[in-house]
PQR file with spaces between the fields and no chain letter, atoms N, CA, C, O and H, PARSE charges and radii, in Angstrom:
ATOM       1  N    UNK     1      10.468   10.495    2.539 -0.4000 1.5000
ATOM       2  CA   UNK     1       9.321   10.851    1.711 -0.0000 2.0000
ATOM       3  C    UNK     1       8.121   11.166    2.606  0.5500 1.7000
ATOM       4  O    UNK     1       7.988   10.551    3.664 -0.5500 1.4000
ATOM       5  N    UNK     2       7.045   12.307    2.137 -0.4000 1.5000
ATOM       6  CA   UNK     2       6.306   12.705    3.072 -0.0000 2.0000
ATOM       7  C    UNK     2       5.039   11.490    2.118  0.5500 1.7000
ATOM       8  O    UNK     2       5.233   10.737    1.163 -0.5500 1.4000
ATOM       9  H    UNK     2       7.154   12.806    1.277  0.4000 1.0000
ATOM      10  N    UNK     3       3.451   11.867    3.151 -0.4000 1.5000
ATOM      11  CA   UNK     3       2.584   11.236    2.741 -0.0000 2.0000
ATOM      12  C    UNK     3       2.508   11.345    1.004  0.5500 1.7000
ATOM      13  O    UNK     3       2.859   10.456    0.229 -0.5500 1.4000
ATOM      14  H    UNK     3       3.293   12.478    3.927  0.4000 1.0000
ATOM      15  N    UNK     4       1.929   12.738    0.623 -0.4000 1.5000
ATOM      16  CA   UNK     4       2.088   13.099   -0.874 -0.0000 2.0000
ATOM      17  C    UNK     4       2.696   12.411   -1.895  0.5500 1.7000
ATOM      18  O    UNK     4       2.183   12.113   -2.974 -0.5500 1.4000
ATOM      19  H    UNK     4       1.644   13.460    1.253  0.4000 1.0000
ATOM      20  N    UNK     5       3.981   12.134   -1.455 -0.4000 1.5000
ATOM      21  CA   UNK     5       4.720   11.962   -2.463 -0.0000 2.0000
ATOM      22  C    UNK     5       4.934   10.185   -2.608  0.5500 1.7000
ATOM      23  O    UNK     5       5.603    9.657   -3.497 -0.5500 1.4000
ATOM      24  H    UNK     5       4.397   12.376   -0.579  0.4000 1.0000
ATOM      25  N    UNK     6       4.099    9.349   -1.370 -0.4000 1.5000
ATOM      26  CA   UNK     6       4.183    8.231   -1.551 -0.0000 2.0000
ATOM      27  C    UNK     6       2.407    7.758   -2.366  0.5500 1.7000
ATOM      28  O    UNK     6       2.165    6.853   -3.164 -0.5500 1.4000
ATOM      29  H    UNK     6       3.556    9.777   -0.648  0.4000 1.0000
ATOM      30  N    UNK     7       1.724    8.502   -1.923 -0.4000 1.5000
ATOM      31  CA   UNK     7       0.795    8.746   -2.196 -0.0000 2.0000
ATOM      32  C    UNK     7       0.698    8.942   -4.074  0.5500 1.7000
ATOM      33  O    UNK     7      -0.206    8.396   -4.706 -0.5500 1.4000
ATOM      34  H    UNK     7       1.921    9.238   -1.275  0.4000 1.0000
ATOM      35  N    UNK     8       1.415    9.508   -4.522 -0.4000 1.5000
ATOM      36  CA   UNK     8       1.588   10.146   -6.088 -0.0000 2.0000
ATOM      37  C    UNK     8       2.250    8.896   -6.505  0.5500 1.7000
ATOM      38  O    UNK     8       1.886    8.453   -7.594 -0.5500 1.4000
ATOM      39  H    UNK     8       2.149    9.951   -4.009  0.4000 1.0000
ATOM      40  N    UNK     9       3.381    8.069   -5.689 -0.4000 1.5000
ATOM      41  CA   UNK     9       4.471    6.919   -6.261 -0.0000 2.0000
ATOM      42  C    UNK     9       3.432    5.682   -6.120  0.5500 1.7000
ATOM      43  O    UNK     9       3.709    4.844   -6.977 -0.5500 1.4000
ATOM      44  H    UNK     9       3.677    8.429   -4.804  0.4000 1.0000
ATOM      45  N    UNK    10       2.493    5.350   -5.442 -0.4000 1.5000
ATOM      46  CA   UNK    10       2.081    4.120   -5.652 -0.0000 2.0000
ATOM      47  C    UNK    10       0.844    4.161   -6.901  0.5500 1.7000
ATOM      48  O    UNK    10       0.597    3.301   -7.746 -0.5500 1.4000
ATOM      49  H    UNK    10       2.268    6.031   -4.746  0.4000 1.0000
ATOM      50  N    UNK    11      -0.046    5.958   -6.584 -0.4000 1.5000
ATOM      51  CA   UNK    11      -1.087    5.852   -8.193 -0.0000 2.0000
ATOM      52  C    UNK    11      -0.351    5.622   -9.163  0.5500 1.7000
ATOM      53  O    UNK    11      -0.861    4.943  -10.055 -0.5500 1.4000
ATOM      54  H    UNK    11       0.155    6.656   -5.897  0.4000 1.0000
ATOM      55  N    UNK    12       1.322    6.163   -9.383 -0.4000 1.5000
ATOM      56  CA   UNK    12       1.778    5.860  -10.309 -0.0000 2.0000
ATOM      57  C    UNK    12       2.313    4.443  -11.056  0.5500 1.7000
ATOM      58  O    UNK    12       2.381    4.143  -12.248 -0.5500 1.4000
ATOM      59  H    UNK    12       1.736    6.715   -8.658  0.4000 1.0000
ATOM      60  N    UNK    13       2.634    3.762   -9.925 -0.4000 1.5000
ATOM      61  CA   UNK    13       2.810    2.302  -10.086 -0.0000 2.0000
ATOM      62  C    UNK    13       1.075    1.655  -10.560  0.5500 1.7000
ATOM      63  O    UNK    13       0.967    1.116  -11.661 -0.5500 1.4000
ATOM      64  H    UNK    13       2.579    4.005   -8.957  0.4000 1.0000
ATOM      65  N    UNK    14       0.334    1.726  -10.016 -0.4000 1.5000
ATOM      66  CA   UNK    14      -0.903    1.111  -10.309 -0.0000 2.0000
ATOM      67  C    UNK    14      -1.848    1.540  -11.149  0.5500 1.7000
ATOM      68  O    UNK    14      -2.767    0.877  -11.630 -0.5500 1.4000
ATOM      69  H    UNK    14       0.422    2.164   -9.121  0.4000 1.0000
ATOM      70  N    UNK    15      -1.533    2.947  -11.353 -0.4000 1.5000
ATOM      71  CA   UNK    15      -2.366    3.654  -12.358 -0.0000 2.0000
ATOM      72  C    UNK    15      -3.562    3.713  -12.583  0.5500 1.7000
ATOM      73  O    UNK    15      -4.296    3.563  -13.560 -0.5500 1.4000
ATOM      74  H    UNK    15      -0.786    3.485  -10.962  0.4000 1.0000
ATOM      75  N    UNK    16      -3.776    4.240  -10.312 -0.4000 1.5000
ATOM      76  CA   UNK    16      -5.336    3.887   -9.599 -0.0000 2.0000
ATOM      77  C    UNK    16      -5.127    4.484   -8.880  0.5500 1.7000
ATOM      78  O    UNK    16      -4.001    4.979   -8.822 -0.5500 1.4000
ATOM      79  H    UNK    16      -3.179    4.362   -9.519  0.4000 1.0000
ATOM      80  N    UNK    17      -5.984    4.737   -8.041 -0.4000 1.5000
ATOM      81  CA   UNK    17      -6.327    5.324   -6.716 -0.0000 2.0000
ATOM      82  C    UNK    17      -6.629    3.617   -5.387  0.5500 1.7000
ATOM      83  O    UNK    17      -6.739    3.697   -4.163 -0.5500 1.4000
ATOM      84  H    UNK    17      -6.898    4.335   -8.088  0.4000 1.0000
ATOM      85  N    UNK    18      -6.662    2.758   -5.948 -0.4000 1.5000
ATOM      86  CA   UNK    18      -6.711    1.599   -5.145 -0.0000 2.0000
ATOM      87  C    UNK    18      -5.253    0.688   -5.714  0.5500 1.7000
ATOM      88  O    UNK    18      -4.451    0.853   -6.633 -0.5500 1.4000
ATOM      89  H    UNK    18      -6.573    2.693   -6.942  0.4000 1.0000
ATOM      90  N    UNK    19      -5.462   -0.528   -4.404 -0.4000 1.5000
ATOM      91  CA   UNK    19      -3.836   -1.297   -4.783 -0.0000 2.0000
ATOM      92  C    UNK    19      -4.785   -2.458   -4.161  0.5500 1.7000
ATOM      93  O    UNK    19      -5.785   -2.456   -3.444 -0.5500 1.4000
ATOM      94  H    UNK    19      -6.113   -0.662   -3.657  0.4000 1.0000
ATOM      95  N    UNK    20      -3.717   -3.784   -4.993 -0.4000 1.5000
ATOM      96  CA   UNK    20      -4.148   -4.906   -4.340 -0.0000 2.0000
ATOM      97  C    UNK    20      -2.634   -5.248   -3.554  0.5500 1.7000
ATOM      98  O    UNK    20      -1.487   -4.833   -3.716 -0.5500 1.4000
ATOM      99  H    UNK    20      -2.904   -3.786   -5.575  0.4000 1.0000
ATOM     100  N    UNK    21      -3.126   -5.996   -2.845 -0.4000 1.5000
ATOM     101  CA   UNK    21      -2.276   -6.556   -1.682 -0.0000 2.0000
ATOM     102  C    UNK    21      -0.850   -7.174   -2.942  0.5500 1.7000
ATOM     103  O    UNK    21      -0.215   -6.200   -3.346 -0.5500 1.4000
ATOM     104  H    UNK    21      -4.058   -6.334   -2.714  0.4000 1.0000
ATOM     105  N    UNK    22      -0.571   -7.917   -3.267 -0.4000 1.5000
ATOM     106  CA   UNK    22      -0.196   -8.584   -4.106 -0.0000 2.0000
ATOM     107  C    UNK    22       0.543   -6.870   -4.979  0.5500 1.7000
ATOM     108  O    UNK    22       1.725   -6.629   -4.734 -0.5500 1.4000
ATOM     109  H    UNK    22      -1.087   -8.707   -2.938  0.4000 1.0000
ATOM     110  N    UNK    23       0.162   -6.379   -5.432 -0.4000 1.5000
ATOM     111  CA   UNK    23       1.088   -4.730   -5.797 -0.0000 2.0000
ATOM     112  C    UNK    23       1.651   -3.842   -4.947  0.5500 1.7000
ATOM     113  O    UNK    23       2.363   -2.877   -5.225 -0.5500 1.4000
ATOM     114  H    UNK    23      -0.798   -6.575   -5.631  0.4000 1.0000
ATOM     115  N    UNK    24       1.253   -4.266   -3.802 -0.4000 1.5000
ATOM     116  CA   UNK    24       1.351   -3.660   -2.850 -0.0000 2.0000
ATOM     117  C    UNK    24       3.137   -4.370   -2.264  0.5500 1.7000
ATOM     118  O    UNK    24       4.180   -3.751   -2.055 -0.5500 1.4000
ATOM     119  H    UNK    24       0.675   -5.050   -3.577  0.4000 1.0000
ATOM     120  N    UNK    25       2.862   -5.714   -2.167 -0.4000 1.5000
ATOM     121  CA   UNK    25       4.158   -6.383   -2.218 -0.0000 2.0000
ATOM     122  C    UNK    25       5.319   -6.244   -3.317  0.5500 1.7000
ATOM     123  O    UNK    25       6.518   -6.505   -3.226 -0.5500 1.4000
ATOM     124  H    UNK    25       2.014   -6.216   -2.337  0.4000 1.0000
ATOM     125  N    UNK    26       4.636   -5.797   -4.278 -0.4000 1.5000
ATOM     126  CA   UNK    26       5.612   -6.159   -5.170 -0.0000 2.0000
ATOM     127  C    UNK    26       6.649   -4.451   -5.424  0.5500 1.7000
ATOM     128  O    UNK    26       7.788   -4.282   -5.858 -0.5500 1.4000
ATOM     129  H    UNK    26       3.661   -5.586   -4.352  0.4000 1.0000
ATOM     130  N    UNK    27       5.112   -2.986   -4.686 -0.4000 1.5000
ATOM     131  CA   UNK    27       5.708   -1.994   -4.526 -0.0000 2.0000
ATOM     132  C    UNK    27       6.649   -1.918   -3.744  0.5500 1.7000
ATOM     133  O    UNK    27       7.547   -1.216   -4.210 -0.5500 1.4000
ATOM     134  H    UNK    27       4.187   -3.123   -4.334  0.4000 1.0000
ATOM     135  N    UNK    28       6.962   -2.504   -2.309 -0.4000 1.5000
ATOM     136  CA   UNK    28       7.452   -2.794   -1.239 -0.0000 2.0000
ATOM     137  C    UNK    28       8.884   -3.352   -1.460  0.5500 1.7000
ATOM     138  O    UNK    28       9.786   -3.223   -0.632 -0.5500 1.4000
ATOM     139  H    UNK    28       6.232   -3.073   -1.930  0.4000 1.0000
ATOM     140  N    UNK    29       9.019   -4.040   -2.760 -0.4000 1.5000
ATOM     141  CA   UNK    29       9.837   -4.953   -2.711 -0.0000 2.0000
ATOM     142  C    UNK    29      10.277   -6.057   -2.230  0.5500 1.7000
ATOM     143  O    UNK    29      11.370   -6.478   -1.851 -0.5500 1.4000
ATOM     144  H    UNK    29       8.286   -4.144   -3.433  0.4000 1.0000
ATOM     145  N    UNK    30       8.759   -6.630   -2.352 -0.4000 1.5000
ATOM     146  CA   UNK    30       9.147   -8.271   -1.337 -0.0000 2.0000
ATOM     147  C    UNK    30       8.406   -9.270   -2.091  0.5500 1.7000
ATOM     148  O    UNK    30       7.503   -8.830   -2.803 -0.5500 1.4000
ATOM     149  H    UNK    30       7.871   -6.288   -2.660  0.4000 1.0000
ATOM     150  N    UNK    31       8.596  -10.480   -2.080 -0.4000 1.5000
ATOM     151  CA   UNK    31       8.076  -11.970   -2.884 -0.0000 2.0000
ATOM     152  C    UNK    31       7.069  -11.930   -2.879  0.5500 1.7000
ATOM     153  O    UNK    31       6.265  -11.836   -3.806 -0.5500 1.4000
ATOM     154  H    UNK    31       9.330  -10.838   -1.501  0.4000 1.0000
ATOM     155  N    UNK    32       6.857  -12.040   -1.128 -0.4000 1.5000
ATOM     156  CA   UNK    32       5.706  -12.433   -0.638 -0.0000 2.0000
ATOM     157  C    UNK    32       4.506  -11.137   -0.627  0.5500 1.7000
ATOM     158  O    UNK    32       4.622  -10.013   -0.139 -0.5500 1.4000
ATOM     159  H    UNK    32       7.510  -12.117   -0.375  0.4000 1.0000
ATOM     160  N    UNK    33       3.461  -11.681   -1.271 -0.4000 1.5000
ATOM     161  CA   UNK    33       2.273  -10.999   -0.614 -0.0000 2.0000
ATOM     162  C    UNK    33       1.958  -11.038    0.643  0.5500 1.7000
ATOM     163  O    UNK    33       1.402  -10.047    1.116 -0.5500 1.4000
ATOM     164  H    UNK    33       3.367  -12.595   -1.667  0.4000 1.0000
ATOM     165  N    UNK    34       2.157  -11.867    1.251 -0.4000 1.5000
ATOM     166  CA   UNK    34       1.648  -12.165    2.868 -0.0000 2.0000
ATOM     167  C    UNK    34       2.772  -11.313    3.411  0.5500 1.7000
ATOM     168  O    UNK    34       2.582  -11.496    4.613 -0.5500 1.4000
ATOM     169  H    UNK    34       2.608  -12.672    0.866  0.4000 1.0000
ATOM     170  N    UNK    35       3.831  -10.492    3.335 -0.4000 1.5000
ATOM     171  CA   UNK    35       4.447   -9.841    4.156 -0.0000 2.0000
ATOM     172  C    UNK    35       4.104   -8.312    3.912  0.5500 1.7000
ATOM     173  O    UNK    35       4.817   -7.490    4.488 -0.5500 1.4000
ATOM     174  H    UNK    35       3.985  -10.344    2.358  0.4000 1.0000
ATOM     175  N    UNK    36       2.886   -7.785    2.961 -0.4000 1.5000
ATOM     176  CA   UNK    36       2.468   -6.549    3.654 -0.0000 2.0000
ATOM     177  C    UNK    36       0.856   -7.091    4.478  0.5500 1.7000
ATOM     178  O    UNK    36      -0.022   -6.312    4.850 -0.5500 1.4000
ATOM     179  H    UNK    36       2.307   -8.453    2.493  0.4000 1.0000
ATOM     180  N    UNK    37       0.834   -7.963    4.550 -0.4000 1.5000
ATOM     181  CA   UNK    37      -0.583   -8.124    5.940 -0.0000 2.0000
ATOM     182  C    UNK    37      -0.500   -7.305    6.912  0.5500 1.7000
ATOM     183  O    UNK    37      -1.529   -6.820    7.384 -0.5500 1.4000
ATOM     184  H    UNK    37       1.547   -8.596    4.248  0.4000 1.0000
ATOM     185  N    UNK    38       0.196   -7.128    7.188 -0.4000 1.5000
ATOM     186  CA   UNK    38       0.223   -6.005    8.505 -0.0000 2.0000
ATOM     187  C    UNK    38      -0.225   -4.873    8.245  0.5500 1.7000
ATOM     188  O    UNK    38      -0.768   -4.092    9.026 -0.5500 1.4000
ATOM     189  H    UNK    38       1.032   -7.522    6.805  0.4000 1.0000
ATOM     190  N    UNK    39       0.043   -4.706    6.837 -0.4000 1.5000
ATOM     191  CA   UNK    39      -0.200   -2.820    6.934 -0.0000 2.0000
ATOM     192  C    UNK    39      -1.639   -3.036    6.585  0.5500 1.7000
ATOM     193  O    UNK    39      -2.432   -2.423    7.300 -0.5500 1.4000
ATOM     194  H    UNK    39       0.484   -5.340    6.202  0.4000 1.0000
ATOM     195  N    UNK    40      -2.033   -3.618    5.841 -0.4000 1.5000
ATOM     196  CA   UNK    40      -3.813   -3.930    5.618 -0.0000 2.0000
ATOM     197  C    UNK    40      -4.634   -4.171    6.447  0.5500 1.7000
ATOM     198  O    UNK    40      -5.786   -3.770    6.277 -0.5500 1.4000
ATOM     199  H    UNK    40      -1.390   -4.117    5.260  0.4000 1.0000
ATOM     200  N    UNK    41      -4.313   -4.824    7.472 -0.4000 1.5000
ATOM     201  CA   UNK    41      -5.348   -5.521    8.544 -0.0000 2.0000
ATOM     202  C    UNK    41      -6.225   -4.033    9.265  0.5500 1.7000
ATOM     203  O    UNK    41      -6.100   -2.835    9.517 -0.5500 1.4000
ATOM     204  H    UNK    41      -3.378   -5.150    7.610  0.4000 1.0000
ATOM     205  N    UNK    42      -6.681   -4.610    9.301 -0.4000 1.5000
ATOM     206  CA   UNK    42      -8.411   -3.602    9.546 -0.0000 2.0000
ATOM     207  C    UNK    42      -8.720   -2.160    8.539  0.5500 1.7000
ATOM     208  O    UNK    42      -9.295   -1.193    9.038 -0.5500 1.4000
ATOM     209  H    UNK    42      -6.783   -5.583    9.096  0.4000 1.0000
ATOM     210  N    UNK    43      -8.254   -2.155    7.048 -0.4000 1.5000
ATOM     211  CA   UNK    43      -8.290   -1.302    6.255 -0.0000 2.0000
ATOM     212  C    UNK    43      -9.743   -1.965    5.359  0.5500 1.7000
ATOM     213  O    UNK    43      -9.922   -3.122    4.981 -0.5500 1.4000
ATOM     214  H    UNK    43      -7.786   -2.940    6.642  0.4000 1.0000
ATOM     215  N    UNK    44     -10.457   -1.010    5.237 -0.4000 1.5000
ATOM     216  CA   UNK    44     -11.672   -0.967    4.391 -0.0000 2.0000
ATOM     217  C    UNK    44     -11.319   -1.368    3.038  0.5500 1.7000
ATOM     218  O    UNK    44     -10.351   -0.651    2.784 -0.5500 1.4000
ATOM     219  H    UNK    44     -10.311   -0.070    5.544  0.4000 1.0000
ATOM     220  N    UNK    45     -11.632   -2.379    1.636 -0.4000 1.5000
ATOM     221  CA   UNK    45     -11.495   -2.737    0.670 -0.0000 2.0000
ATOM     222  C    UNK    45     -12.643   -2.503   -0.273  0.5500 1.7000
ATOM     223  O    UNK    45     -13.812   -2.751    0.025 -0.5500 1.4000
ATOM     224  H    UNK    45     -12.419   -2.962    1.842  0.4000 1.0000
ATOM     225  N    UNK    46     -12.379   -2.175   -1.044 -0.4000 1.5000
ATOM     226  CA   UNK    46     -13.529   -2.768   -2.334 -0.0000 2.0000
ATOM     227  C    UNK    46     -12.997   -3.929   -3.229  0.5500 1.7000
ATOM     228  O    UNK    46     -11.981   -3.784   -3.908 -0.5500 1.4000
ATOM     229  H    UNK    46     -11.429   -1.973   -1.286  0.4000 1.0000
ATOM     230  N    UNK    47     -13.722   -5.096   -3.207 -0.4000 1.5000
ATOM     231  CA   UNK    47     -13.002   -5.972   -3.716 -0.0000 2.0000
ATOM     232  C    UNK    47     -11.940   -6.674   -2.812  0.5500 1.7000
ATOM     233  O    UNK    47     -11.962   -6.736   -1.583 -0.5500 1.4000
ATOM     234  H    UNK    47     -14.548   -5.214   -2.655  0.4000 1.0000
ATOM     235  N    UNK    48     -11.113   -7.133   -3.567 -0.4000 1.5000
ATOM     236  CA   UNK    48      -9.541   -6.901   -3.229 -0.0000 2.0000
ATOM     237  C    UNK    48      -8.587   -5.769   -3.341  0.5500 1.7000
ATOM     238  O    UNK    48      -7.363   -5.894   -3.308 -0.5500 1.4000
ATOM     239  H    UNK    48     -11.095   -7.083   -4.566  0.4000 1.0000
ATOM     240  N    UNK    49      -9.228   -4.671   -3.474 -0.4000 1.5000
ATOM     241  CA   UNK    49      -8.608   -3.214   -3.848 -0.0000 2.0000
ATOM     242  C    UNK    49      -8.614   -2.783   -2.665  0.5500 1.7000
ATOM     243  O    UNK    49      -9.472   -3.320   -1.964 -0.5500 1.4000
ATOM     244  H    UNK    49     -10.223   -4.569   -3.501  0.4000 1.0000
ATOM     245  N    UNK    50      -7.559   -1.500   -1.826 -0.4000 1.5000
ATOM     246  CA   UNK    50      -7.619   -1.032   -0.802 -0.0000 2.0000
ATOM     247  C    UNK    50      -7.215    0.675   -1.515  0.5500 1.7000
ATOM     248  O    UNK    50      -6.464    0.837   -2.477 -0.5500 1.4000
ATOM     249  H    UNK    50      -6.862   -1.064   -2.395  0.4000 1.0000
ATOM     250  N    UNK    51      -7.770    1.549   -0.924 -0.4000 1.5000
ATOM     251  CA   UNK    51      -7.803    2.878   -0.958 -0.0000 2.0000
ATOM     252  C    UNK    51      -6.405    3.143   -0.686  0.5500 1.7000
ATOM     253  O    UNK    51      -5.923    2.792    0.391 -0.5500 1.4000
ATOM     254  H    UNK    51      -8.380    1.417   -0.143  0.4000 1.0000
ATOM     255  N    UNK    52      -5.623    3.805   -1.678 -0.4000 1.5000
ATOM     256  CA   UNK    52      -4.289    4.061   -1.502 -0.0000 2.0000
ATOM     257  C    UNK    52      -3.866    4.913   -0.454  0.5500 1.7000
ATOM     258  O    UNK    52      -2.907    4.507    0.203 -0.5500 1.4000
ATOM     259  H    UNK    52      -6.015    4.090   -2.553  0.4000 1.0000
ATOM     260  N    UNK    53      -4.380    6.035   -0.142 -0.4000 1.5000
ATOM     261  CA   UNK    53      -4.319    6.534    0.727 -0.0000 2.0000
ATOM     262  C    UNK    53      -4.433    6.458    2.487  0.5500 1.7000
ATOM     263  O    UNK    53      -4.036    7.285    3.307 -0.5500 1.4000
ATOM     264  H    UNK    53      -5.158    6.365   -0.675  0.4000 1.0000
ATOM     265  N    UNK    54      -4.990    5.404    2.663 -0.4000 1.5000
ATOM     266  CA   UNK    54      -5.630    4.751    3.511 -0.0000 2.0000
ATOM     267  C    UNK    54      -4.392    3.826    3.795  0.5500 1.7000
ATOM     268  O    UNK    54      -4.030    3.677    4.962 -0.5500 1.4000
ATOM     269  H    UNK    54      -5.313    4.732    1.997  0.4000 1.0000
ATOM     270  N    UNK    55      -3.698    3.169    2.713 -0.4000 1.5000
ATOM     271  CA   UNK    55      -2.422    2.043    2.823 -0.0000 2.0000
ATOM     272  C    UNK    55      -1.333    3.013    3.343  0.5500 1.7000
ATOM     273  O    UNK    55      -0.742    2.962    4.422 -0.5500 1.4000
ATOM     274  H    UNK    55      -3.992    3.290    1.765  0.4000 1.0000
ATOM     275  N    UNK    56      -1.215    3.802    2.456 -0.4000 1.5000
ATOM     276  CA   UNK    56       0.109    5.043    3.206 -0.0000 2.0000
ATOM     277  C    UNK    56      -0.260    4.923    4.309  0.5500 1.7000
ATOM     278  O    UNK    56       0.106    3.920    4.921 -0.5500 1.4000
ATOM     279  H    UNK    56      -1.695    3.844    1.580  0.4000 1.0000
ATOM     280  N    UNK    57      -0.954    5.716    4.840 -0.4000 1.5000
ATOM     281  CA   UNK    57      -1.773    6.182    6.372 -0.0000 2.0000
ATOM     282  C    UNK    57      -0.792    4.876    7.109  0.5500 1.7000
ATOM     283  O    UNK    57       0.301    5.121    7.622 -0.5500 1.4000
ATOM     284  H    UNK    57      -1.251    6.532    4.343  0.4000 1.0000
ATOM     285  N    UNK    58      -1.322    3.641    7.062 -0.4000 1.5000
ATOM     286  CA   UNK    58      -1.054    2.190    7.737 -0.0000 2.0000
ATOM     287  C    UNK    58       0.522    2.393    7.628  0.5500 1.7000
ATOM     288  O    UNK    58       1.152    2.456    8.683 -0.5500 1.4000
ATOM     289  H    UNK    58      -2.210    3.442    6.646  0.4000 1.0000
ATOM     290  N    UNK    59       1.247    2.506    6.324 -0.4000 1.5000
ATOM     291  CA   UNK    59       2.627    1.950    6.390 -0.0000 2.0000
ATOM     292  C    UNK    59       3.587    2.918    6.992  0.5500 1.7000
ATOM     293  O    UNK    59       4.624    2.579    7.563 -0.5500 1.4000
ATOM     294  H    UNK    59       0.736    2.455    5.466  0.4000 1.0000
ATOM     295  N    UNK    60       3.085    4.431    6.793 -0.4000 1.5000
ATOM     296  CA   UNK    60       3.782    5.377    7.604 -0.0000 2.0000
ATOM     297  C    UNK    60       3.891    5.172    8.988  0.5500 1.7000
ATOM     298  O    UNK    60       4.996    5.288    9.517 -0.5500 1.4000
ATOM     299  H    UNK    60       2.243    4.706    6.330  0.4000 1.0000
ATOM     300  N    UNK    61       2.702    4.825    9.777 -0.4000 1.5000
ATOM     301  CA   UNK    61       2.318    4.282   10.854 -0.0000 2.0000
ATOM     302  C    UNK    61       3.397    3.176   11.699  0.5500 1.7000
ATOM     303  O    UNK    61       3.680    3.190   12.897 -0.5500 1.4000
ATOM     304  H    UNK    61       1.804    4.731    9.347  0.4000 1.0000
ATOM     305  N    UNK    62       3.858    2.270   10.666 -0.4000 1.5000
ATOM     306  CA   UNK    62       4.771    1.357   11.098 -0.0000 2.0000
ATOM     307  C    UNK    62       6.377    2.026   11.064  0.5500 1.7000
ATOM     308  O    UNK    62       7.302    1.895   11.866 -0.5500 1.4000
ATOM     309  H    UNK    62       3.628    2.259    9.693  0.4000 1.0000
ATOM     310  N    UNK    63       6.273    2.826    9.724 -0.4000 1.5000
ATOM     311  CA   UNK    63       8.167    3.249    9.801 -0.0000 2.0000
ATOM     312  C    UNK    63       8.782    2.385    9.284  0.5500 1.7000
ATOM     313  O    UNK    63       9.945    2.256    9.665 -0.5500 1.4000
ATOM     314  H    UNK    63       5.521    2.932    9.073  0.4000 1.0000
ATOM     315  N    UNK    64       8.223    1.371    8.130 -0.4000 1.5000
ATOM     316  CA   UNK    64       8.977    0.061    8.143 -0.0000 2.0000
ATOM     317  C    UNK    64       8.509    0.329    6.501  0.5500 1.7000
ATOM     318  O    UNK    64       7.480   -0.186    6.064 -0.5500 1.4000
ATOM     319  H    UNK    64       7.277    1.475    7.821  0.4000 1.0000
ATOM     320  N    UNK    65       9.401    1.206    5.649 -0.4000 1.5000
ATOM     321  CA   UNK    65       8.776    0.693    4.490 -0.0000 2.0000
ATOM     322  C    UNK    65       9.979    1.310    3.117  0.5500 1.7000
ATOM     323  O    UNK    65      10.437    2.450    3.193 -0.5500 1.4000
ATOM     324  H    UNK    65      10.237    1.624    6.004  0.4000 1.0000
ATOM     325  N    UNK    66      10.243    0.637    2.281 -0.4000 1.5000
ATOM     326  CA   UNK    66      11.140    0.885    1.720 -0.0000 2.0000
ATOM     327  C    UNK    66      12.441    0.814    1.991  0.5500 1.7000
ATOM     328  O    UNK    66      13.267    1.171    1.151 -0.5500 1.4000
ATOM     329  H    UNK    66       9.871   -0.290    2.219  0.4000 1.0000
């Protein structure tokens, strides 16, 4: 999957342009919230909300997702 199209799959899960950590896990497919920390750490928030686009950016970055 390119940026776009992960980009289009998570507004669609959240039905936002932001994600909380905690949806973010649960997009990922994992229990834990504390196992997407990595892709967040030093990402700008409002709230507890992080700019979706901005999260792609991070998780593409790693190669580790899905």
């Amino acid at each position: 999957m390119d940026k776009k199209s992960l980009v289009n799959d998570m507004k669609r899960f959240t039905n936002a342009s932001f994600i909380t950590r905690k949806q973010l896990a649960q997009w990922m497919g994992k229990k834990d919230a504390h196992c997407v920390d990595r892709y967040l750490h030093g990402l700008d928030r409002v709230g507890q909300q992080y700019f979706i686009p901005d999260v792609v950016d991070a998780v593409i970055a790693t190669r580790e997702w899905r």
